[in-house]
N, C-alpha and C positions, 0 to 999 in steps of 0.2 A: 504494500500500500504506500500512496506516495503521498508529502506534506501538499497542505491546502493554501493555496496563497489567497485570502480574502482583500478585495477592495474596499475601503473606507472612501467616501465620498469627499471624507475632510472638508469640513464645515468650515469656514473662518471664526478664528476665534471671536467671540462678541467679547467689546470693551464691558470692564463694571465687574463688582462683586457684591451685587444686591442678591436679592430672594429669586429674581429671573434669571437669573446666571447660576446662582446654586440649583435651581430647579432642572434647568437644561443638563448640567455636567450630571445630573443624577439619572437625566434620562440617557443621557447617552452612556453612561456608565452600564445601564441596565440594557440597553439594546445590546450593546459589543458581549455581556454575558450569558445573554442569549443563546448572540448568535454563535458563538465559541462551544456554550452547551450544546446547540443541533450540532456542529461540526463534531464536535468530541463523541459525543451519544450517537447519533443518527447516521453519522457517517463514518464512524470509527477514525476520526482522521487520527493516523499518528503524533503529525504536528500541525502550527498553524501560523502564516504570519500573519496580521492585520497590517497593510500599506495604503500608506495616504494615497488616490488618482493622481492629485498634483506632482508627488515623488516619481511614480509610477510612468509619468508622461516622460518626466525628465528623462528616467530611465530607456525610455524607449524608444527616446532619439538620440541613445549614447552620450550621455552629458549628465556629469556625478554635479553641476554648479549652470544654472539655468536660471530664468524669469519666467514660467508658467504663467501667461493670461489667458482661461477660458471663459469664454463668452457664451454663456444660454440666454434660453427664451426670459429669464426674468431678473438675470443681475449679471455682472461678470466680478471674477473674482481674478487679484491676481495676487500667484504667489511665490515670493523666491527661494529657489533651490541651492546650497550652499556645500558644498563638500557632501551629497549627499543627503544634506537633513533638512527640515523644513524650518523655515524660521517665522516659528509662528507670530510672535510680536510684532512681523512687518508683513504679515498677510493683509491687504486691502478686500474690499468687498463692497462694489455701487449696484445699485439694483434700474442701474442704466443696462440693459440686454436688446436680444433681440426683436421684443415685443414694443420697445419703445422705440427702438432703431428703425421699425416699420411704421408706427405712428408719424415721427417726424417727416419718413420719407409722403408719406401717404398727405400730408399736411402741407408739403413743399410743393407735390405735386398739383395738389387740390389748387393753389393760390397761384401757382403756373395755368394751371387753364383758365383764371379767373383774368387774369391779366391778358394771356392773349384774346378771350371772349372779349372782353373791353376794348380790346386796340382795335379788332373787328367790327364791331358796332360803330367807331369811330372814323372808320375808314370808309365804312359803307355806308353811313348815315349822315 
């Protein structure tokens, strides 16, 4: 049997050490034990790592010291890779994505036909 190498999503850290941030580290504490319980139990894995995506990417484009920016539908995160480790302190995280990146286009567009409709009227009127 061979070890399991599990992806972590790797959240950005959120700033604070209020009752919202103890709450979250509690749940994520609790998913990762989980999910280690099925892998142990259910699949008998011998071993297991849990690796961050953002590490994982660096890795995968051959580069132990990289800038990870990934861009989704609903924020981008970016984060630096450093001799291999993540330096979580300087993970950024804007919830500027793909879904906003398409609103603005879809907005720029809209006021481009608005203008040339207007020059048209203008021209023919």
């Amino acid at each position: 049997m061979h070890p399991i190498l599990a992806i972590d999503h790797g959240f950005t850290h959120l700033q604070g050490t209020g009752v919202g941030q103890q709450y979250t580290n509690a749940t994520i504490q609790k998913q990762k034990s989980t999910m280690l319980e099925i892998l142990y139990e259910s699949l008998s894995a011998p071993a297991t790592f849990i690796a961050p995506a953002p590490m994982l990417a660096s890795f995968g484009n051959g580069r132990q010291t990289s800038l990870i920016v990934d861009v989704g539908a609903g924020g981008t995160r970016v984060t630096p890779i450093v001799d291999g480790l993540i330096l979580n302190q300087a993970q950024r995280r804007n919830g500027r994505g793909g879904d906003w990146l398409a609103a603005v286009q879809e907005r720029a567009v809209g006021e481009m036909m608005m203008v040339k409709k207007n020059s048209e009227k203008k021209e023919g009127g």
